[in-house]
C-alpha positions in Angstrom: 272.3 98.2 263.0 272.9 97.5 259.6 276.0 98.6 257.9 276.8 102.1 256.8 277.1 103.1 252.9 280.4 101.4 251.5 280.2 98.2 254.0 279.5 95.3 251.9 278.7 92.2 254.4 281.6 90.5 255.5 282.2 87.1 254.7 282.9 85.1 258.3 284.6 81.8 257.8 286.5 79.3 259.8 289.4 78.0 257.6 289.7 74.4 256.8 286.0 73.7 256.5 284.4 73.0 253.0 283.8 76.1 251.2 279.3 75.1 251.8 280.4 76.4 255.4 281.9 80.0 254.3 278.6 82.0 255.4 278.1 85.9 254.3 277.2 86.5 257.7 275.7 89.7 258.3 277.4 92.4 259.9 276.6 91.9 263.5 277.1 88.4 263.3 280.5 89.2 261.6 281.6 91.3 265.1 280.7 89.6 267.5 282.1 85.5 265.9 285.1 87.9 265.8 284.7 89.0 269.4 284.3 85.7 270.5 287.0 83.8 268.8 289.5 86.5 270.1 288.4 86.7 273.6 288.7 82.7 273.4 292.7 83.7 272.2 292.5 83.3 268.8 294.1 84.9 265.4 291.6 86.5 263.5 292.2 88.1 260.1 290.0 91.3 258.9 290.1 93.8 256.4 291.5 97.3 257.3 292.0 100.5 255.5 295.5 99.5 254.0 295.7 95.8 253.9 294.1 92.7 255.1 295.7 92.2 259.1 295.6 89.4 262.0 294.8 90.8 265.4 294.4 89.0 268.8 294.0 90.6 271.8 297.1 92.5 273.2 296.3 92.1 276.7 296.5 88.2 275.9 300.0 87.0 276.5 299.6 83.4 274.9 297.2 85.2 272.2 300.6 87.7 271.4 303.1 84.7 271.1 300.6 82.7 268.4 301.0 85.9 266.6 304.5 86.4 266.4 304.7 82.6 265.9 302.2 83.1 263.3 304.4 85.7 261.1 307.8 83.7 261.8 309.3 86.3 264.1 311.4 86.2 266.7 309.6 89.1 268.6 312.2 91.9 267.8 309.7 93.7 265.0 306.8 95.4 267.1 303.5 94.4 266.7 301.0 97.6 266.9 297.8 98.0 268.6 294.5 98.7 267.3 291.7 100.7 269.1 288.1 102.0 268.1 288.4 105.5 269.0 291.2 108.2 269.8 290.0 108.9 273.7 290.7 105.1 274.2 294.4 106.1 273.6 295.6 108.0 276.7 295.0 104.6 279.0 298.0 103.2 276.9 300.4 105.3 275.8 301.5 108.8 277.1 301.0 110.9 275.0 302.4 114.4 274.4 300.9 116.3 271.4 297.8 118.0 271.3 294.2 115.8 270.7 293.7 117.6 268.3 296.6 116.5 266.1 295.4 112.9 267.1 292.1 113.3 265.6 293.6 114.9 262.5 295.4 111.7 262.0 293.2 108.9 263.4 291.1 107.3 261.6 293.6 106.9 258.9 296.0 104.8 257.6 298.8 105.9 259.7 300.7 104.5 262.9 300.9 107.0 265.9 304.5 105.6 267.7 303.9 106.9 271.5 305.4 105.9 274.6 303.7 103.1 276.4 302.0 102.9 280.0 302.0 100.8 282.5 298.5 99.2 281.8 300.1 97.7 278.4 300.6 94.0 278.4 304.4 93.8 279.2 304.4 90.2 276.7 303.6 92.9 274.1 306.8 94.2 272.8 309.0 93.9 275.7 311.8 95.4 274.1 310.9 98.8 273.6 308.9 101.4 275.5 307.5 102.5 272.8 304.3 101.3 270.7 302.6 102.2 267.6 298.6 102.8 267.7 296.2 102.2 264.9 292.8 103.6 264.3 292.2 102.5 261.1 289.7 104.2 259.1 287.3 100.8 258.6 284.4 100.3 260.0 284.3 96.9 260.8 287.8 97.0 262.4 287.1 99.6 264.7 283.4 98.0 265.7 285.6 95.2 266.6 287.7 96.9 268.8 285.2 98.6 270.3 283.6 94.8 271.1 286.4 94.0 272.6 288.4 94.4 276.3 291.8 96.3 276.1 293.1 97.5 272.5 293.7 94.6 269.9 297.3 93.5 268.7 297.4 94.1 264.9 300.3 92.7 261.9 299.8 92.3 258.3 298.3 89.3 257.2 301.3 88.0 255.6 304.8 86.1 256.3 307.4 88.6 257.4 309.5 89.7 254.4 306.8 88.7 252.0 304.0 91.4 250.3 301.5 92.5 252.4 298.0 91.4 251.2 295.4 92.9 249.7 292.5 89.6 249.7 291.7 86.9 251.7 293.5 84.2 249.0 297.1 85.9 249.1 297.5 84.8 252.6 296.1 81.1 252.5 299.5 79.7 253.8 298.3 81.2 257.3 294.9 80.0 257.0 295.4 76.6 259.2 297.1 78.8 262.3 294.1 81.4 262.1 290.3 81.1 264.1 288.3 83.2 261.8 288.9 85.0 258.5 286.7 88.2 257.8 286.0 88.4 253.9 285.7 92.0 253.4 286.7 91.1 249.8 289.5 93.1 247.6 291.1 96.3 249.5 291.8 99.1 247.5 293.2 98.8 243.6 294.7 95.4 243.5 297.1 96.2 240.7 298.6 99.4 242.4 301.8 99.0 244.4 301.0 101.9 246.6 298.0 100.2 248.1 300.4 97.6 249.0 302.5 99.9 251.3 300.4 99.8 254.7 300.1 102.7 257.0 302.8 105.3 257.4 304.4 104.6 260.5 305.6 108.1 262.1 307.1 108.3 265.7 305.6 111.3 268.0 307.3 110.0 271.5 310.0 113.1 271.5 307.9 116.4 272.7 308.2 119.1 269.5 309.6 116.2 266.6 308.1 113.6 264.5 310.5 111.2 262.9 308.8 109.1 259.4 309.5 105.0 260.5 307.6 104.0 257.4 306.8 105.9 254.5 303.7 104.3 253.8 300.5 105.1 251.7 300.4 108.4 253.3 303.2 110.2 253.6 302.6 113.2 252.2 299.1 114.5 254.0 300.8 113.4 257.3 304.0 114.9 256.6 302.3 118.0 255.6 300.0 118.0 259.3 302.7 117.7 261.5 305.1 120.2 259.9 302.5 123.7 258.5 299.9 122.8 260.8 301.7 122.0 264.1 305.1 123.4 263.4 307.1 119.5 264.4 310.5 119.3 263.3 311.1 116.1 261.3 314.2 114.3 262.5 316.1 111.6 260.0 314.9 108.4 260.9 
């Protein structure tokens, strides 16, 4: 169906091609070229609620090293997964606080850090048995997900150490190492540093505590959740 209110169409392009080639496509068309070029292993960047991202898929090994090639890593900074809804979450991480906090949180522009299960591509972070889950709160990205097999891998659309980006022209150095760029135009207020943070990052893998990873955009409301609400403890990070 057509997009719901505050989804403009997203621009789907393939970088490298003359700009005639860029076409609005409509939203549909827009999921499923994205669908496609990841299934085929591809790096596709999209909008999310935060900043503009790359995912591939995470159950794709050779997809998972492009990525980390991609953001000139050596693998030791996790990459987090994406998924369209919260139930999709048990089959890949255990996870041991109520749904109900979930689904306070998610959608949102926050990173769950859970311990992992088995069914998580063991290519995907292989150096820690943990991993952080995203279910951010944009529509295309979670129609995407939902398109797709097995939860997404997600970064930010930028070089490590470098600003996270807010439109599609902030990141063209990656453009010739990506299949497909969604054009879901400017994210939040351009000018504000805060929209440049990306999604607090909070680890809930110890039964009873929360510890804050990243501060993030929002820090405060989650924060606020996880202590009056559902009585956590917050360690030091």
């Amino acid at each position: 169906g057509p997009p719901g209110p505050g989804c403009g169409a997203a621009g789907a392009w393939v970088p490298g091609r003359p700009a005639e080639r860029r076409c609005p496509a409509g939203w549909n068309e827009a999921v499923s070229a994205a669908a496609g070029a990841l299934q085929a292993g591809g790096l596709v960047a999209l909008p999310t609620d935060t900043v503009y991202g790359v995912a591939c898929l995470a159950q794709d090994s050779g997809a998972v090293r492009s990525i980390y090639s991609l953001k000139g890593r050596n693998g030791a900074k996790p990459l987090a997964i994406c998924l369209g809804d919260v139930e999709r979450l048990y089959r890949y991480c255990q996870v041991n606080v109520p749904e109900e906090l979930l689904r306070d949180l998610l959608p949102g522009p926050v990173t769950l850090v859970l311990k992992r299960s088995e069914e998580l591509n063991k290519d995907l972070n292989p150096f820690t048995p943990l991993v952080g889950v995203r279910i951010p709160n944009h529509p295309f990205v979670r129609e995407l997900a939902r398109a797709c097999p097995g939860p997404l891998a997600l970064t930010s659309a930028n070089i490590s150490c470098q600003a996270s980006t807010l439109t599609v022209s902030e990141f063209q150095d990656l453009w010739p190492q990506l299949s497909l760029i969604i054009d879901g135009g400017p994210i939040g207020d351009i000018q504000s540093p805060e929209c440049r943070l990306g999604s607090t990052v909070v680890d809930l893998s110890v039964s009873g505590k929360f510890t804050i990873i990243r501060p993030g955009c929002a820090l405060t409301s989650t924060v606020k959740i996880l202590r009056q609400k559902y009585s956590l403890t917050q360690e030091p990070p």
